[in-house]
ROFI-631101 format. One record per residue (C-alpha): residue number from 1; residue in three letters; x, y, z. Coordinates in steps of 0.1 Angstrom, whole numbers. Layout:
<rs>
pos; code; X; Y; Z
NUM; ALA; X; Y; Z
...
</rs>
This chain:
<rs>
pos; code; X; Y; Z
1; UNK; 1127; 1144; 1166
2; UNK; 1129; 1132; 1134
3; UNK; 1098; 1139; 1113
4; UNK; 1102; 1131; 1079
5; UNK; 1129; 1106; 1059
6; UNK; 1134; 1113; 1021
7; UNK; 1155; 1090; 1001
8; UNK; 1158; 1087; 958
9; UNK; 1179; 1065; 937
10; UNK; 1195; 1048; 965
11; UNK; 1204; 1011; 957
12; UNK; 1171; 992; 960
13; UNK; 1152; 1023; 968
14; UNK; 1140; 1042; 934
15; UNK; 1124; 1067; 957
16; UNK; 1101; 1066; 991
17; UNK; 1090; 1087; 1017
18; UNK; 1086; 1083; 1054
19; UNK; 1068; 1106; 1079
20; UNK; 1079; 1095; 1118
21; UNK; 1060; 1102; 1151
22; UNK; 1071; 1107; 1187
23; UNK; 1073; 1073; 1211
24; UNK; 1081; 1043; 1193
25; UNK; 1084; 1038; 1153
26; UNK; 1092; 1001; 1141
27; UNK; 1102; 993; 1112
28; UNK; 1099; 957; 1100
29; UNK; 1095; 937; 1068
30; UNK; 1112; 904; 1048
31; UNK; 1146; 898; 1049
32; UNK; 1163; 917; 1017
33; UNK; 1136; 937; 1013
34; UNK; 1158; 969; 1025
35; UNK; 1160; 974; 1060
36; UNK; 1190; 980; 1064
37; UNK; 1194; 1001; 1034
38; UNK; 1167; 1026; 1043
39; UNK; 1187; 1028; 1080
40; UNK; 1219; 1032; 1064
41; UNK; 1206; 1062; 1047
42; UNK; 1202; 1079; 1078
43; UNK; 1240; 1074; 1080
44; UNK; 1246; 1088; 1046
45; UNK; 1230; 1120; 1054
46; UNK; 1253; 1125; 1085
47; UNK; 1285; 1123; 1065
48; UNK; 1292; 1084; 1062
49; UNK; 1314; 1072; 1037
50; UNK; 1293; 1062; 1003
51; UNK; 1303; 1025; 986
52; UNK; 1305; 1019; 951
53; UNK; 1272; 1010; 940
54; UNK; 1253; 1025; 962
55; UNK; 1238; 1049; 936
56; UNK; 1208; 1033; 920
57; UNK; 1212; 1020; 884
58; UNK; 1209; 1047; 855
59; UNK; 1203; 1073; 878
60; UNK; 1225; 1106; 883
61; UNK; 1226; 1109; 917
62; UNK; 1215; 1096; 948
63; UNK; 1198; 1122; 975
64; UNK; 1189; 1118; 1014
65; UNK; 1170; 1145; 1032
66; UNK; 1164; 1141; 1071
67; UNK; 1135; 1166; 1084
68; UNK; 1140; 1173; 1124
69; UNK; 1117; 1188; 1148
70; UNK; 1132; 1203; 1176
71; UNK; 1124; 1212; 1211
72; UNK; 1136; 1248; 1225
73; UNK; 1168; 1237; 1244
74; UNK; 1181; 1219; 1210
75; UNK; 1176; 1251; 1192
76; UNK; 1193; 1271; 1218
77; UNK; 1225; 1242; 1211
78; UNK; 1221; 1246; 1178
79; UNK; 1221; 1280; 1177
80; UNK; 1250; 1282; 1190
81; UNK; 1270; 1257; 1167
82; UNK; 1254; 1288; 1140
83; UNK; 1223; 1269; 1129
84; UNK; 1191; 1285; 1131
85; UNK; 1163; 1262; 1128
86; UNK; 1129; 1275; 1107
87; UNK; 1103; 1276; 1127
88; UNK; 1119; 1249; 1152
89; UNK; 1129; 1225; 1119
90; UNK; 1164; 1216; 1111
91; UNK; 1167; 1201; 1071
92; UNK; 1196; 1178; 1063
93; UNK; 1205; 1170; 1027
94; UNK; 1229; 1153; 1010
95; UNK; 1229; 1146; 973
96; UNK; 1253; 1115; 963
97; UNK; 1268; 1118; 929
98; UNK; 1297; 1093; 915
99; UNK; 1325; 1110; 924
100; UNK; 1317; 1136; 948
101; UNK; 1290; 1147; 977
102; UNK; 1272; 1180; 986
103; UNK; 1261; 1183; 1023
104; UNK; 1233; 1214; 1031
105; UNK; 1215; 1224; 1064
106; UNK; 1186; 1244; 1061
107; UNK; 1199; 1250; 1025
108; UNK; 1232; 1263; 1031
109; UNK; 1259; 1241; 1023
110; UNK; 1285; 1228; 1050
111; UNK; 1312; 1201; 1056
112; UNK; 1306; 1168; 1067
113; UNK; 1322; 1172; 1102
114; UNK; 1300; 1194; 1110
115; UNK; 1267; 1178; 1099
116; UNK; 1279; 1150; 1125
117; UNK; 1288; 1176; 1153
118; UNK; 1250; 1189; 1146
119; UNK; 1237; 1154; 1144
120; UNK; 1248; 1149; 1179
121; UNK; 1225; 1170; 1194
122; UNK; 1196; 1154; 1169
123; UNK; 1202; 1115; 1170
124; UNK; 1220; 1088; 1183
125; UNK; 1223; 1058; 1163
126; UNK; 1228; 1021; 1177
127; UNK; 1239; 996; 1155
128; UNK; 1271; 991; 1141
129; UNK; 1303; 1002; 1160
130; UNK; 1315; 1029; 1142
131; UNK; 1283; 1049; 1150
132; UNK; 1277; 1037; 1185
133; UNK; 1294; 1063; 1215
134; UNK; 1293; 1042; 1236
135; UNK; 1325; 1028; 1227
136; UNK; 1345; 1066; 1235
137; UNK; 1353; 1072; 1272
138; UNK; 1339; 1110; 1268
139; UNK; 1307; 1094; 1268
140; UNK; 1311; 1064; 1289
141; UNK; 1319; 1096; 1319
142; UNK; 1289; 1116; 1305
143; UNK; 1268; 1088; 1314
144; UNK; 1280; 1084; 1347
145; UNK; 1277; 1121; 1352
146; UNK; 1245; 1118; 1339
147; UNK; 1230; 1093; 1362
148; UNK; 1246; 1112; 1393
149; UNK; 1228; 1139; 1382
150; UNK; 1231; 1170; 1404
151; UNK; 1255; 1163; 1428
152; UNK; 1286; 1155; 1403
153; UNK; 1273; 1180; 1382
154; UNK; 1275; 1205; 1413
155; UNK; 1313; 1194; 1418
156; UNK; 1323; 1191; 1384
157; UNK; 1311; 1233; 1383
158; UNK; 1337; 1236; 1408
159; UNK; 1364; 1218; 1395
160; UNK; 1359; 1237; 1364
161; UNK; 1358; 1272; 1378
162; UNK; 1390; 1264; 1401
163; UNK; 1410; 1252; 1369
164; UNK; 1401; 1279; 1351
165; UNK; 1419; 1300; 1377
166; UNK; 1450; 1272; 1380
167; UNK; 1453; 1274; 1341
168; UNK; 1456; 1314; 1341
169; UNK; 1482; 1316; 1372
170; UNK; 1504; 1288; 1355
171; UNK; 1503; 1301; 1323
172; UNK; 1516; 1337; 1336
173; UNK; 1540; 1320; 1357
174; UNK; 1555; 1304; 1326
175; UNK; 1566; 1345; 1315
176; UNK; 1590; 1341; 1343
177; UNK; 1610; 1312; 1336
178; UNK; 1640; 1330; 1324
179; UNK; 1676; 1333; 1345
180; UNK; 1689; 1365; 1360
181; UNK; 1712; 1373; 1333
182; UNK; 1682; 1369; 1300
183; UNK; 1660; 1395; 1327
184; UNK; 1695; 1421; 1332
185; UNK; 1697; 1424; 1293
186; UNK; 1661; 1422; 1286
187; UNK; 1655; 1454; 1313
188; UNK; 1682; 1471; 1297
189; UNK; 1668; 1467; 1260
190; UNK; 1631; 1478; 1273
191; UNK; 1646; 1509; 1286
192; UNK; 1662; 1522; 1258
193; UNK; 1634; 1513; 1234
194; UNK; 1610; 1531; 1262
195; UNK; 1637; 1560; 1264
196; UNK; 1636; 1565; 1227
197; UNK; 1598; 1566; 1224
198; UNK; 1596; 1589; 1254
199; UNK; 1622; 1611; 1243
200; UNK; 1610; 1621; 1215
201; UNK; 1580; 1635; 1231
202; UNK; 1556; 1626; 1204
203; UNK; 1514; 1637; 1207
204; UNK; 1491; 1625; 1184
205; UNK; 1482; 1638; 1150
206; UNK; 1514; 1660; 1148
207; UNK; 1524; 1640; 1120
208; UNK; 1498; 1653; 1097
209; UNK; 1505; 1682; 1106
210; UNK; 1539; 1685; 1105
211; UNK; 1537; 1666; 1067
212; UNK; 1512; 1695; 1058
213; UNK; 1536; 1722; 1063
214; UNK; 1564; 1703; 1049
215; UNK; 1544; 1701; 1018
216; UNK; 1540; 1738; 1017
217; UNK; 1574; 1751; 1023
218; UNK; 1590; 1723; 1001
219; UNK; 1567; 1736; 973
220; UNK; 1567; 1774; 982
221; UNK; 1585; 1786; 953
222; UNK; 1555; 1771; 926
223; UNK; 1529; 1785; 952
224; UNK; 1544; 1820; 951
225; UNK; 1547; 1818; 913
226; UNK; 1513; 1805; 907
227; UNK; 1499; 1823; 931
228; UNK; 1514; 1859; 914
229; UNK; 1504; 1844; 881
230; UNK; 1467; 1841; 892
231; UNK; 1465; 1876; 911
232; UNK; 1481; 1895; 880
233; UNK; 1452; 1877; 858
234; UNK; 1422; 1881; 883
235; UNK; 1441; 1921; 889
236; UNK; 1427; 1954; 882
237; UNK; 1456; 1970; 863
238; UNK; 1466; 1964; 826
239; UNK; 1447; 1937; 809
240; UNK; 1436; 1919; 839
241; UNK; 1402; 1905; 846
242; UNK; 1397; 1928; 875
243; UNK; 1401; 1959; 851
244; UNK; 1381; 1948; 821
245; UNK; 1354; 1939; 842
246; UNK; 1353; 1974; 854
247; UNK; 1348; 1988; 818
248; UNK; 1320; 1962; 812
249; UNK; 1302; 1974; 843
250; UNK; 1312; 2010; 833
251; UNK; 1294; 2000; 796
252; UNK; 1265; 1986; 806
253; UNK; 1254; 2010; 830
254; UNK; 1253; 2038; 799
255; UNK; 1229; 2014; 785
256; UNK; 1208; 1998; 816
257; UNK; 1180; 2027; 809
258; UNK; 1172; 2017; 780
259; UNK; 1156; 1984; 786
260; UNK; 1148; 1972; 825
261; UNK; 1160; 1934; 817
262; UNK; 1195; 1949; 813
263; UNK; 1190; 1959; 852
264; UNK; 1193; 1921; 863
265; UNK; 1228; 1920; 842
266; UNK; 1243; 1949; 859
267; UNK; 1232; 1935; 895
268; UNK; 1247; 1901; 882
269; UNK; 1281; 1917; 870
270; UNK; 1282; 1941; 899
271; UNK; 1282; 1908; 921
272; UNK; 1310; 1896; 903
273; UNK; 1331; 1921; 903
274; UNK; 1326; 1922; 941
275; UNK; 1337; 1887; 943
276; UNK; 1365; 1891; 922
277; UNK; 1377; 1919; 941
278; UNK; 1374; 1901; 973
279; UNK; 1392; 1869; 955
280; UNK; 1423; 1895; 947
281; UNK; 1427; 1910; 979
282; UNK; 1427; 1880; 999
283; UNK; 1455; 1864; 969
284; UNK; 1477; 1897; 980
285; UNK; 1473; 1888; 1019
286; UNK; 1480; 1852; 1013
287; UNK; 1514; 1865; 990
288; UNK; 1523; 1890; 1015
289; UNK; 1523; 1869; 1046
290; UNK; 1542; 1838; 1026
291; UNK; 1575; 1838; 1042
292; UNK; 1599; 1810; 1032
293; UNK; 1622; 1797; 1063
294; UNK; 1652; 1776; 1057
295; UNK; 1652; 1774; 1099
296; UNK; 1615; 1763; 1102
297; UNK; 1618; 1739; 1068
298; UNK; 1646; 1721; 1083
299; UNK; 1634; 1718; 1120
300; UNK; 1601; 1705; 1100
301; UNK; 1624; 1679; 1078
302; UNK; 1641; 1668; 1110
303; UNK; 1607; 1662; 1132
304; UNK; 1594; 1639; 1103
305; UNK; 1625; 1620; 1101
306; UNK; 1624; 1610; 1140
307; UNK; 1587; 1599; 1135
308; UNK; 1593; 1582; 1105
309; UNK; 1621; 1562; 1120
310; UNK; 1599; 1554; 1151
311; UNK; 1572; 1543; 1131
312; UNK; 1594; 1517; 1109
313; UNK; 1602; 1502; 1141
314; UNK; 1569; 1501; 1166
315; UNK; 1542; 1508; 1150
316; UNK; 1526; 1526; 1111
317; UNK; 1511; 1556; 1134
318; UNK; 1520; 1576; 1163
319; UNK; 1484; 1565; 1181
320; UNK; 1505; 1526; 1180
321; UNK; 1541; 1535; 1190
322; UNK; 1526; 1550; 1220
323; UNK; 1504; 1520; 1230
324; UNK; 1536; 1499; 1219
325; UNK; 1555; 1523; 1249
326; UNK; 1529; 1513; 1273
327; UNK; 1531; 1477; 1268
328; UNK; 1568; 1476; 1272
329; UNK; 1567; 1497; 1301
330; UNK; 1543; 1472; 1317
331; UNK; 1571; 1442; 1305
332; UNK; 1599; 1466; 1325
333; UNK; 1575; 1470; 1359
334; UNK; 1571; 1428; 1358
335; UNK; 1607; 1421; 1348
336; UNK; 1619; 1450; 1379
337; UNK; 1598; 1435; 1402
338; UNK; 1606; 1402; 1391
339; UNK; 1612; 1380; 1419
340; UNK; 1586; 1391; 1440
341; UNK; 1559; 1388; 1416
342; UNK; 1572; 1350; 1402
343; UNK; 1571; 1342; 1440
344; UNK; 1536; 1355; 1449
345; UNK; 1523; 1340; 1418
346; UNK; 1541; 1308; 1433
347; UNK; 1522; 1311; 1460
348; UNK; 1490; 1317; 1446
349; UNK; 1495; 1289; 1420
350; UNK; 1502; 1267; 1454
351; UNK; 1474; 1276; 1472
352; UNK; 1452; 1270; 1437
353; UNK; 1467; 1237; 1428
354; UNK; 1459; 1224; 1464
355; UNK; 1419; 1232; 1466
356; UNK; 1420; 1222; 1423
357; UNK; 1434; 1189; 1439
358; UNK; 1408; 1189; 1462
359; UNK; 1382; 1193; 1445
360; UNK; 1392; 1171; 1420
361; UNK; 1393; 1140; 1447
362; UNK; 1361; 1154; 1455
363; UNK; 1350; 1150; 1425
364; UNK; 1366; 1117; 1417
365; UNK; 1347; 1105; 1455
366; UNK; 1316; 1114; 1442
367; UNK; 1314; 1095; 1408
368; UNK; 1327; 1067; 1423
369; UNK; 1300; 1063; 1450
370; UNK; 1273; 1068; 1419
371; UNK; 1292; 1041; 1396
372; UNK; 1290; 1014; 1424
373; UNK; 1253; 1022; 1421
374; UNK; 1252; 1023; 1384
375; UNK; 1273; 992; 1381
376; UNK; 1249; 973; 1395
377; UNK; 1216; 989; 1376
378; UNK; 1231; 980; 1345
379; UNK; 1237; 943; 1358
380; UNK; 1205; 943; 1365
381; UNK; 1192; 957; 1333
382; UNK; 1212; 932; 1313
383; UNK; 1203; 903; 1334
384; UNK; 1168; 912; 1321
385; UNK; 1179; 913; 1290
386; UNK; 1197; 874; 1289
387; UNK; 1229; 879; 1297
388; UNK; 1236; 850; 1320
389; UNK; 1264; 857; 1347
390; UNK; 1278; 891; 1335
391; UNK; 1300; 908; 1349
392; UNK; 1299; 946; 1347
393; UNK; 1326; 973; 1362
394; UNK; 1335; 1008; 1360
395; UNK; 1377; 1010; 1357
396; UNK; 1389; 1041; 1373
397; UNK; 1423; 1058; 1368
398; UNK; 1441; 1087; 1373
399; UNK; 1451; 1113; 1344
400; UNK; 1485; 1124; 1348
401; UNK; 1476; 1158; 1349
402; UNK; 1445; 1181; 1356
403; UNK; 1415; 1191; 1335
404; UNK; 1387; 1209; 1338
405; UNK; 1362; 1176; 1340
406; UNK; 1388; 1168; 1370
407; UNK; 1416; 1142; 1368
408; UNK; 1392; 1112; 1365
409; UNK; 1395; 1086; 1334
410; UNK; 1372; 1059; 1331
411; UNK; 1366; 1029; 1315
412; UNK; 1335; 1007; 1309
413; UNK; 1346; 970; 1318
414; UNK; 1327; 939; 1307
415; UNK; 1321; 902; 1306
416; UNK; 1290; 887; 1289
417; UNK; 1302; 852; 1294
418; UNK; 1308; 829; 1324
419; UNK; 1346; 824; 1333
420; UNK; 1360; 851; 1309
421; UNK; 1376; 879; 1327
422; UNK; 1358; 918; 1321
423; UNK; 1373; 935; 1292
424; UNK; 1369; 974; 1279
425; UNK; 1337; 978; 1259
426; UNK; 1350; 989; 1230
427; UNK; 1363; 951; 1226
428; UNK; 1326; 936; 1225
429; UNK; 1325; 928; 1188
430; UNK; 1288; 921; 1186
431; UNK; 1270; 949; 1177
432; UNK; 1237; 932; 1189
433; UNK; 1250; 926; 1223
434; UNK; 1269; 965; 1223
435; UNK; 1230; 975; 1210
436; UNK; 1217; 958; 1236
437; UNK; 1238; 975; 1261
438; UNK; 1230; 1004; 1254
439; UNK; 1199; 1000; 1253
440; UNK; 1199; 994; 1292
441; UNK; 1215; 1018; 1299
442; UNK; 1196; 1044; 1283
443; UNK; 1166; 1027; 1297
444; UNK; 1182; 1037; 1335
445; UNK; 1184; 1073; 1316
446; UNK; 1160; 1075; 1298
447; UNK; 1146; 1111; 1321
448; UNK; 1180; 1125; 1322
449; UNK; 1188; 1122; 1282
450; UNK; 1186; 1151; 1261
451; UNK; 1186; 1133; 1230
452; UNK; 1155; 1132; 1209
453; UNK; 1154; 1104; 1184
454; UNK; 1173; 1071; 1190
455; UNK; 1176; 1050; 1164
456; UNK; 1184; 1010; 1169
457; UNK; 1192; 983; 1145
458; UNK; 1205; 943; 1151
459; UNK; 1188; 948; 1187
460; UNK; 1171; 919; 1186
461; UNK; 1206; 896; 1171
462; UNK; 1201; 866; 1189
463; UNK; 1175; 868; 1216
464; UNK; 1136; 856; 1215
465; UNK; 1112; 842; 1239
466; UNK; 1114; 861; 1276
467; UNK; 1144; 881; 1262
468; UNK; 1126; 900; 1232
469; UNK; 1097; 908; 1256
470; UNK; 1120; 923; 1283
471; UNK; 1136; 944; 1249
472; UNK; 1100; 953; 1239
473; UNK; 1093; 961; 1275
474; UNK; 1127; 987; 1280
475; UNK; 1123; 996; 1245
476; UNK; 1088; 1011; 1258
477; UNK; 1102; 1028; 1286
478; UNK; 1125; 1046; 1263
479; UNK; 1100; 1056; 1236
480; UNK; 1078; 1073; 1265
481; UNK; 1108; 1099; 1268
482; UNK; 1119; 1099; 1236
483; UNK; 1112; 1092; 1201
484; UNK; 1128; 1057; 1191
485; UNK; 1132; 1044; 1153
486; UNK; 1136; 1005; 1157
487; UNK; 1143; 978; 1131
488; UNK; 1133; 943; 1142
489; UNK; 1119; 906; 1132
490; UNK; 1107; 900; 1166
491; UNK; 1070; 903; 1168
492; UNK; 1073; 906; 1209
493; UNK; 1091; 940; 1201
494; UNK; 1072; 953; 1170
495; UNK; 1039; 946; 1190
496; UNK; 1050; 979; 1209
497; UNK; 1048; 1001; 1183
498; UNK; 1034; 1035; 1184
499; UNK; 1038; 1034; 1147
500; UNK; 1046; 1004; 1128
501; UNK; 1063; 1010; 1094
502; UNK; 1064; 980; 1072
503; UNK; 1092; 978; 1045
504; UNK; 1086; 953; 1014
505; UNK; 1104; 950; 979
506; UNK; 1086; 951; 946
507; UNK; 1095; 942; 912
508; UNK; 1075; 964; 885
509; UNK; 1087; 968; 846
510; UNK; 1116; 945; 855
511; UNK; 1126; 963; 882
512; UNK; 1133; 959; 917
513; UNK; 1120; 988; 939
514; UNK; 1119; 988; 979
515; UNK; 1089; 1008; 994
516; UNK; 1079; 1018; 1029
517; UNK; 1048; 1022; 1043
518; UNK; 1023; 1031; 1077
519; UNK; 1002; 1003; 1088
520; UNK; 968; 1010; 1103
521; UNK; 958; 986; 1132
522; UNK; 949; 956; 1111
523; UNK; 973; 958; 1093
524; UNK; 1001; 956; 1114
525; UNK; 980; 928; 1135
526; UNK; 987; 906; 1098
527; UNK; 1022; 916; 1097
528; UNK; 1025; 904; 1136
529; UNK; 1011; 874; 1124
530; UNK; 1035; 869; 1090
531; UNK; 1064; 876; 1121
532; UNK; 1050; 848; 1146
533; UNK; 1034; 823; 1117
534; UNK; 1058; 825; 1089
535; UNK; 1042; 819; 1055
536; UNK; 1010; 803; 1066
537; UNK; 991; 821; 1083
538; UNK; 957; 808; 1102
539; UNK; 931; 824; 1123
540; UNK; 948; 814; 1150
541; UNK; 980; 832; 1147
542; UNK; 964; 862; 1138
543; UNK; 942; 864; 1170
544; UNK; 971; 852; 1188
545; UNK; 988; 883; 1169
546; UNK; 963; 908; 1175
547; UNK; 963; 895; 1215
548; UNK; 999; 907; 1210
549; UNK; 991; 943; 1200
550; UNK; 961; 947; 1224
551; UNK; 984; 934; 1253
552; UNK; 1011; 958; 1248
553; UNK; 988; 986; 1245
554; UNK; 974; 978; 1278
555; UNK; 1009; 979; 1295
556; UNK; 1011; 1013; 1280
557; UNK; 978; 1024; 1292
558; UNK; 987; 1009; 1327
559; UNK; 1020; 1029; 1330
560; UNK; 1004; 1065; 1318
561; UNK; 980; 1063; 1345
</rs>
């Protein structure tokens, strides 16, 4: 739910601060005082389009943070659109400047598409059009899904797993849509490129090895000489080092007796010269054994050319032109056994298509039996809330092809008004009446919703009397489910409230600031009365205001029990 509401230097608002509880929050206050500004906030933060203006005169930029607390299966959603929630919060920010916007969550910045595809799981707002989902057919099914619970959900699983299966053979059958002659020439070019690979009877990591020897014999005339150059300087004839370290060992053992620190050098110099000695030998072996083969250098040359040229075309290593061999031999086994695999996956395709079909009328059954029932809870709902003679249907038709949600297309179909004929929702252009709705038919779902905070504004546009207390009264049943942000000016609906926000504009040093504040019990029972009285207001309407609150409280205590 949503916790906490931060806004600075947004039009009216030089900077307030809002802390929200579960059940039902109203918000209410003058007209122009900024209602609808600290609501359209809300909006900002989740990736709306910022006006001109909007930023608050003189200042640099405008900022919105929305603080969320969320249950354990919103977090595991969440986590898997990559946000992690800190200790079960969720922080949205964005910060407004003139000609550009920065959107965080949790501190990390992101794009606005997907603050709204993360907002989804958060809020859903009901108000103007553009924010209202009702209005898309993706959620006009999941609500019907929704209120058959169980048993469509139970069929849509199998629909889902079946076209899975349909989409997979199809999509394989679609690599044998070529003619006789395309598979003739397209056998005949996998078997040479096979042949090629095969023939040349490559293992892996002869490469390296081959290139290491190549190296040597194409180099083994600079080996030889530098090798003969280092074993006549390390020798032990002439001046080499092998023979002048003899006569320094020879030296220093006439002297060792003389002084017994000298008998650490000789050890020392006796170790070299064993080293040394060892070092010349094995540079003899090594020159002795060096044999230079013409034969051997070009079988070597030869070897490396064939790899090399199988490498440039399938694959940069040996370890890939072998896996490339496989796959093609796997292409050759399909295209050889051609027609009977095309025709068994025919068949299977056949066979799958028929129970997908099935199920899919199955399916289609199903939600059709649960929207005769939900047509006429919603009637119902919106009969209670004064819509006189309307007409409410749910349009089926028939997708052209199959999906994994089945082959179902529906459309919500309306008529608020005697004698005109039911039109698709999305054509209702009051956003009080689309508000209102929704708001019965979240009312008939209000156990089966997973969204926490629901936030409603213009739900009250033209009602009053019996209407507003039927809206206060579903309104109610919602916010015991969920937690419900509601702007009003009916005092039948703000007498609900589990919190009761009031929102007022104040002019100080010449300027116009709009606040927001929690009212304790008597003061909301005075702002009841301002709603119901007007600018005068007598005893009367304040105990007639505070019989209001103390009412609707009662109904609440009546239905916990």
């Amino acid at each position: 739910m949503l916790v906490h509401l931060h806004v600075k230097n947004l039009a009216l608002i030089q900077e307030v601060q809002a802390d929200f509880g579960p059940g039902l929050n109203i918000l209410t206050g003058e007209t122009g005082a900024g209602k609808s500004i600290l609501m359209g906030s809300v909006n900002l933060a989740l990736g709306q389009k910022m006006s001109r203006g909007m930023i608050r005169e003189g200042a640099p930029y405008a900022l919105v943070e929305l603080v969320f607390q969320v249950d354990a299966p919103t977090e595991e959603k969440l986590k898997e659109m990559e946000v992690f929630p800190e200790e079960g919060q969720v922080i949205i920010t964005r910060r407004l400047m003139e000609n550009r916007s920065i959107s965080k969550v949790n501190g990390e910045t992101t794009t606005a598409a997907n603050i709204r595809k993360i907002a989804s799981l958060l809020l859903d707002i009901h108000g103007q059009h553009e924010h209202q989902s009702l209005l898309y057919p993706e959620k006009q099914m999941e609500i019907l899904d929704g209120f058959g619970g169980q048993e469509i959900q139970d069929k849509k699983e199998k629909v889902k797993e079946l076209y899975r299966e349909y989409s997979r053979l199809k999509k394989e059958l679609e690599g044998y849509s070529i003619d006789e002659e395309q598979r003739r020439r397209e056998i005949g070019f996998l078997e040479y490129e096979i042949q090629e690979i095969s023939g040349a009877g490559l293992k892996k990591g002869e490469d390296q090895d081959l290139e290491t020897s190549y190296r040597k014999l194409s180099n083994g005339k600079k080996i030889t000489e530098g090798l003969g150059f280092v074993y006549q300087i390390t020798g032990y004839e002439g001046e080499g080092m092998g023979a002048q370290m003899g006569r320094a060992i020879q030296k220093l053992s006439q002297i060792r007796e003389y002084d017994s620190q000298l008998e650490n050098i000789y050890s020392s110099m006796e170790d070299m010269d064993s080293l040394l000695n060892d070092l010349n030998r094995e540079l003899s072996s090594y020159l002795s054994e060096f044999v230079f083969s013409e034969e051997e250098f070009q079988e070597i040359e030869e070897r490396l050319d064939l790899i090399n040229h199988l490498k440039s075309k399938y694959g940069h290593t040996i370890g890939e032109i072998l896996d490339y061999q496989k796959e093609k031999e796997a292409e050759l086994e399909k295209l050889e056994n051609f027609r009977a695999r095309k025709e068994e996956l025919e068949n299977k395709l056949t066979v799958r298509e028929k129970l997908l079909e099935a199920a899919s009328l199955e399916l289609t059954d199903t939600r059709k039996k649960w929207a005769a029932g939900l047509e006429r809870k919603i009637i119902q709902g919106l009969e209670d809330l004064n819509f006189l003679n309307v007409e409410f249907q749910i349009l089926f038709k028939k997708k052209e092809g199959y999906t994994a949600q089945g082959r179902d297309s529906i459309t919500f179909m309306i008529s608020t008004n005697p004698g005109e004929p039911v039109l698709p929702l999305q054509q209702v252009v009051s956003g009080g009446e689309l508000s209102r709705i929704m708001l019965a038919i979240k009312t008939l779902l209000a156990d089966k919703d997973q969204t926490e905070t629901l936030i409603f504004d213009e739900i009250d546009t033209g009602i009053s009397g019996r209407t507003a207390q039927k809206v206060a009264e579903k309104m109610r049943v919602i916010g015991e489910n969920h937690q419900v942000l509601c702007i009003t000016h009916l005092p039948q609906i703000a007498s609900q409230a589990d919190y009761h926000y009031l929102i007022e504009k104040n002019v100080e040093n010449m300027e116009t600031t709009t606040r927001i504040r929690q009212l304790s019990y008597d003061e909301s029972v005075e702002e009841l009365a301002r709603m119901l009285g007007g600018a005068k207001i007598t005893q009367a309407v304040l105990e007639n205001a505070a019989e209001m609150k103390d009412l609707a409280q009662q109904q609440k205590n009546t239905r916990l029990k």
